[in-house]
N, C-alpha and C positions, 0 to 999 in steps of 0.2 A: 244755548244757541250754538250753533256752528261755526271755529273758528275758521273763517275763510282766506286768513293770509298763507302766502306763501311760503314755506318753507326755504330759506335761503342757503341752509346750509348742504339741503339734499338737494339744492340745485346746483350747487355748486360738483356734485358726484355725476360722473362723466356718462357714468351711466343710468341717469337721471333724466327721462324723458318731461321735461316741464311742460312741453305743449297740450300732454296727457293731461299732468293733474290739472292745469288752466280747464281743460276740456270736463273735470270731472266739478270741477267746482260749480262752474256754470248749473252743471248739472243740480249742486246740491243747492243752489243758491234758491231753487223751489222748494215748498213743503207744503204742510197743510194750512198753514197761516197764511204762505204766501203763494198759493196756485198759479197765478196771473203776474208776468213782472214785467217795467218797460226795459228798453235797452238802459236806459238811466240805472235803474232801477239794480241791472245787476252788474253793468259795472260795480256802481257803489259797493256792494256785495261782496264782491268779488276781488275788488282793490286793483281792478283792471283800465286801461284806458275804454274810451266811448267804441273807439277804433278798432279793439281786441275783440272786448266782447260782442259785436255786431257779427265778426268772422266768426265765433265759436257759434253762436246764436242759428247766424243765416248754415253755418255747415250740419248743424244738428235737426235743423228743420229740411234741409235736402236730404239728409238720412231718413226721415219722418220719427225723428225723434222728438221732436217740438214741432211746433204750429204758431203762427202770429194772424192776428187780424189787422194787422199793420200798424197795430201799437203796444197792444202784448201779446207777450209773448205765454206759449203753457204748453206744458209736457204731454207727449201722446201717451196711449196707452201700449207704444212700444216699447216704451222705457222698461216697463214690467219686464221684458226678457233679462236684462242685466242683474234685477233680484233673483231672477227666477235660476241662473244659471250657477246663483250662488247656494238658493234651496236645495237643487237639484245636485251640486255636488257635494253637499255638506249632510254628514248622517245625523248632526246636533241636534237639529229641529226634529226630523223624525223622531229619533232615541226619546226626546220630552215631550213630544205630544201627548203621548198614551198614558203619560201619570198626570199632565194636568186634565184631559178629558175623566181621568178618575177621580182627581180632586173634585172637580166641577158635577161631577155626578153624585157623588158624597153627600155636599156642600152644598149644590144648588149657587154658588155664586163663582164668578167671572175668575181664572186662574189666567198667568200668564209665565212666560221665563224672556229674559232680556240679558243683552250682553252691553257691555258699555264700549261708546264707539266715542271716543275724543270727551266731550264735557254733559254729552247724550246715553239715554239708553235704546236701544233697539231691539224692539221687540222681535222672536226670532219663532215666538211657538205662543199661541193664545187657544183658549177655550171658556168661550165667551155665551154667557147662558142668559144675559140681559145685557143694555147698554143703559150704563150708570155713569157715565163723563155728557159734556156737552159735545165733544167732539169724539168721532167712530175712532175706536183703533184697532190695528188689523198686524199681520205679521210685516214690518218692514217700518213703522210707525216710530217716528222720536220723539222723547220727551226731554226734560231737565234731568241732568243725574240729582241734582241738590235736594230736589224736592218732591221724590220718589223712593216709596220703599224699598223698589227695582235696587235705584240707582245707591242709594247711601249702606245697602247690603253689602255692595261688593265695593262701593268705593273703600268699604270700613276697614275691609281686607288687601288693598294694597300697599305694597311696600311707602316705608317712610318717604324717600325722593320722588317717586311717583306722586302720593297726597300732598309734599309740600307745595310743589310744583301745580296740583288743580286748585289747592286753596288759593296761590299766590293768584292765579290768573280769572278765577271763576269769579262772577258777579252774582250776587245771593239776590235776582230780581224777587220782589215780594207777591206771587200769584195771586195771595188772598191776605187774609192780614192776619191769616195765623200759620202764614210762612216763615219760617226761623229766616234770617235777613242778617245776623250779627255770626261773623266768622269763629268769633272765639266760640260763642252759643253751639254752632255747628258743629267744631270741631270736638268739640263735647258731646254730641250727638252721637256723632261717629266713631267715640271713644265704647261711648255704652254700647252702641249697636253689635261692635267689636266682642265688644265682653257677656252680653246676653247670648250673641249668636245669632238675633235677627232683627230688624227693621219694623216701625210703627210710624205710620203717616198719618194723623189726623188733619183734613180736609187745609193739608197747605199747599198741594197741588189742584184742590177745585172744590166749591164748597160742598158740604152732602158726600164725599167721598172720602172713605178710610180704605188702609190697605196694611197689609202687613207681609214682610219677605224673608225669607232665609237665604242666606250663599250655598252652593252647590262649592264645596271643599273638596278639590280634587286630589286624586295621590301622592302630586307635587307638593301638595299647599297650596299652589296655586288659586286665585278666587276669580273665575271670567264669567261665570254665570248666574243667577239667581233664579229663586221661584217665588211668586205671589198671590196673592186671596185679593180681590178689594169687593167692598160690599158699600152698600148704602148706609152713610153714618147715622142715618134716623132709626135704622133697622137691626145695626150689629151694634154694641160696643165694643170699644177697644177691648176691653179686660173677656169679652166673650169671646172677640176674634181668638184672643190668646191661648184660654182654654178648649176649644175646637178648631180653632183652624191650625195653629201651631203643630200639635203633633201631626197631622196629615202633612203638613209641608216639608217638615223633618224628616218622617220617615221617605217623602221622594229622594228629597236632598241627598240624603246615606246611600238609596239604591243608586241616585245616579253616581256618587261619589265613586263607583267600582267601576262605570258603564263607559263613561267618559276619559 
């Protein structure tokens, strides 16, 4: 989930517009779980008074950026410009489209790439050839980074103070009950994941659903993006994802390794 507090110490920078990020939070205090919120609702969220968020609320909805029926509140379909202005200057998503629509055409199953935004992944580029979650995801979509092949791919590859720092803060919620939950367990995970090179999620992000991911290793070193398969766990096993889907993801991972 979304850490919604405030950063105190970049408010404290003169050149730190707070009423922005106030403005942005609001914003993010929606998602797919929570479409519809009251003003309660995102104060609490928010960590704002009742008084604060009313003003962000009522100025976004005279932008027609939200909408209330005079008790909740939900985001238009104007909001979409602010993704779109980030699609639109970003050549990332393009550059990966065209190896997951080839993975997916190979493969016959659901490819995506995501970057990690705070304790989330963000899906930036999908090719989506059935829908195998209970909920649609689409480009702009978050998840858990903990409990995502996405997300434990590239967490695996960040530096030591960065990982110490999400373990200390991140809550291991249990989505199904073969969600790894126990930090040390995790951090173990993300030890191997490190040392094979890619990620395997058996149905701990939703049941019926496996996935398997590689980091996109840039020329820095650097690790901000990843790639994935996820199939219907009644359909693939894990040890078949491995041996078919694994090399297709590698070999994107390498080409974009130069592209990026």
């Amino acid at each position: 989930m979304q850490d919604f507090s405030i950063d105190v110490q970049a408010g404290a920078d003169r050149d730190f517009v707070a009423s922005l990020e106030k403005g942005l939070l609001v914003i993010e205090a929606f998602d797919a779980a929570r479409p519809r919120l009251t003003l309660s609702d995102v104060a609490k969220l928010t960590g704002m008074t009742r008084a604060a968020a009313r003003r962000y609320l009522l100025t976004l909805t005279k932008l027609n950026y939200a909408e209330s029926d005079g008790r909740y509140f939900s985001l238009t379909p104007r909001i979409l410009r602010l993704g779109y202005a980030y699609l639109s200057s970003a050549s990332l998503s393009m550059q990966v489209q065209p190896f997951l629509e080839r993975i997916s055409e190979e493969t016959g199953e659901s490819s995506s790439a995501a970057i990690l935004d705070g304790d989330d992944i963000v899906y930036i580029a999908r090719s989506a050839t059935r829908r195998i979650m209970s909920i649609g995801l689409g480009v702009g979509s978050r998840l858990p980074a903990y409990c995502t092949a996405l997300g434990r791919a590239i967490l695996a590859h960040q530096p030591g103070d960065v990982l110490g720092a999400y373990l200390h803060r991140v809550h291991l919620e249990a989505r199904t009950p073969k969600t790894v939950t126990d930090k040390a367990e995790f951090q173990a995970l993300l030890e191997e994941t490190r040392a094979q090179g890619y990620a395997v999620v058996n149905e701990e992000l939703e049941y019926g659903l496996r996935s398997i991911a590689v980091p996109v290793v840039q020329r820095n070193g650097k690790v901000t993006i990843a790639l994935n398969l996820s199939a219907q766990a009644g359909r693939i096993s894990a040890e078949e994802m491995e041996e078919r889907f694994l090399p297709l993801l590698r070999s994107a991972s390498e080409t974009l390794r130069y592209m990026l």
